[in-house]
C-alpha positions as CSV (number, residue, x, y, z in Angstrom):
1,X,-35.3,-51.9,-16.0
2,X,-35.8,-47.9,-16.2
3,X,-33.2,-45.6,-15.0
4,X,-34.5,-43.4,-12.7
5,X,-32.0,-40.8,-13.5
6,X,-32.8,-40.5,-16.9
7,X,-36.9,-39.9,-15.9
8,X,-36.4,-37.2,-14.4
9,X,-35.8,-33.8,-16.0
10,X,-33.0,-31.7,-15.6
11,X,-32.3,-29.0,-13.4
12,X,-30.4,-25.6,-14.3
13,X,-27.3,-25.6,-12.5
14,X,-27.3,-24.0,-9.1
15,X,-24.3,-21.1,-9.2
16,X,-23.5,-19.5,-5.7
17,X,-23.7,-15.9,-6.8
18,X,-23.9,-12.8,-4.4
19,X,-26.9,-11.3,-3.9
20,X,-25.8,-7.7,-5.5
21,X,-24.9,-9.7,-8.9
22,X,-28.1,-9.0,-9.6
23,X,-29.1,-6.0,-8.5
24,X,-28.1,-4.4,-12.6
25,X,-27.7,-0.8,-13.8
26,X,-31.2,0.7,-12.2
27,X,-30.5,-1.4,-8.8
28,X,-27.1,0.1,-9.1
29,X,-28.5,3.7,-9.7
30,X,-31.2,3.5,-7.0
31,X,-28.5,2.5,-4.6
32,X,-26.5,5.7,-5.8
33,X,-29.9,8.2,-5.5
34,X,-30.4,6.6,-1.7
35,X,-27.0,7.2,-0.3
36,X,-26.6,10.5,-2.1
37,X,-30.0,11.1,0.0
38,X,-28.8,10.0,2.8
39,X,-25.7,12.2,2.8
40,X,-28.2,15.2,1.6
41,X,-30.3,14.5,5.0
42,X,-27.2,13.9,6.9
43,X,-26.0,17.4,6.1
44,X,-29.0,19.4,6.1
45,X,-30.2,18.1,9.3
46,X,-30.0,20.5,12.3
47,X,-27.4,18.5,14.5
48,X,-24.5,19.8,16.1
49,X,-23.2,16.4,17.2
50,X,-19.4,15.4,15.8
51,X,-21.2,11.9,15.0
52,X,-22.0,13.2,11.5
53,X,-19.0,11.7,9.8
54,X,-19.6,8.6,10.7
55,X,-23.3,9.2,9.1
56,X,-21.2,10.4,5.8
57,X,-19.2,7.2,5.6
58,X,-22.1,4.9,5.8
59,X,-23.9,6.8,3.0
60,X,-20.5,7.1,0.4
61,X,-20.3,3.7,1.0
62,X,-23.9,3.5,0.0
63,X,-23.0,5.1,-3.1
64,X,-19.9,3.6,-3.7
65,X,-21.3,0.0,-4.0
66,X,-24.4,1.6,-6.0
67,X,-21.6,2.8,-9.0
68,X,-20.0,-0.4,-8.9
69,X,-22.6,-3.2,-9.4
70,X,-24.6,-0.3,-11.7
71,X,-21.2,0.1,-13.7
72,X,-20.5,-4.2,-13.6
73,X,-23.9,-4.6,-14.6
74,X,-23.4,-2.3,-17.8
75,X,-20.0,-3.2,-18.2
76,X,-21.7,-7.5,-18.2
77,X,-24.0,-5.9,-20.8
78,X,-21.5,-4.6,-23.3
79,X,-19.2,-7.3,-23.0
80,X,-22.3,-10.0,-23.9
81,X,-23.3,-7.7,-26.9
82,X,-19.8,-7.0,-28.6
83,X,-19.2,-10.9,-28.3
84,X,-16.6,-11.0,-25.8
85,X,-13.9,-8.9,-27.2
C-alpha cells in the first residue's frame, strides 16, 4: 500500500497577498514619476474648467501610494538585511 500523499511533491504555500506587495522600490518610484506627471499635465493643460481638482486628487493619490509601497518595499529590505532588529 503507497500513500498517495506522500508521492506527490510539495507545494509552496499559497499566501493571499495584495497585488501592490509586490510592486518594490522601482514599482513604487514609477508610480510616484506617473502621478507627479499626471499633476504636471493636469496643470499645464489649457482648461479653464473648475474640474481640475478633482484631476489633482486622483494624481496625489497616485503618488501617495507610489511613496508608500516604494518606502515598505525598502523599509522590507532593511529589515531582512539587519536581521530583524
Amino acid at each position: 500500500m503507497t500513500d498517495k500523499q506522500s508521492d506527490a511533491p510539495e507545494q509552496a504555500p499559497v499566501e493571499d497577498v495584495p497585488w501592490w506587495a509586490t510592486l518594490g522600490p522601482i514599482g513604487g518610484g514609477m508610480l510616484v514619476l506617473l502621478g507627479l506627471g499626471l499633476g504636471a499635465f493636469v496643470l499645464l493643460r489649457d482648461a479653464d474648467g473648475s474640474d481640475d481638482w478633482a484631476h489633482l486628487y486622483g494624481a496625489a493619490k497616485v503618488v501617495a501610494f507610489g511613496c508608500v509601497a516604494g518606502g515598505g518595499a525598502l523599509l522590507a529590505r532593511r529589515r531582512g538585511r539587519n536581521g530583524g532588529e
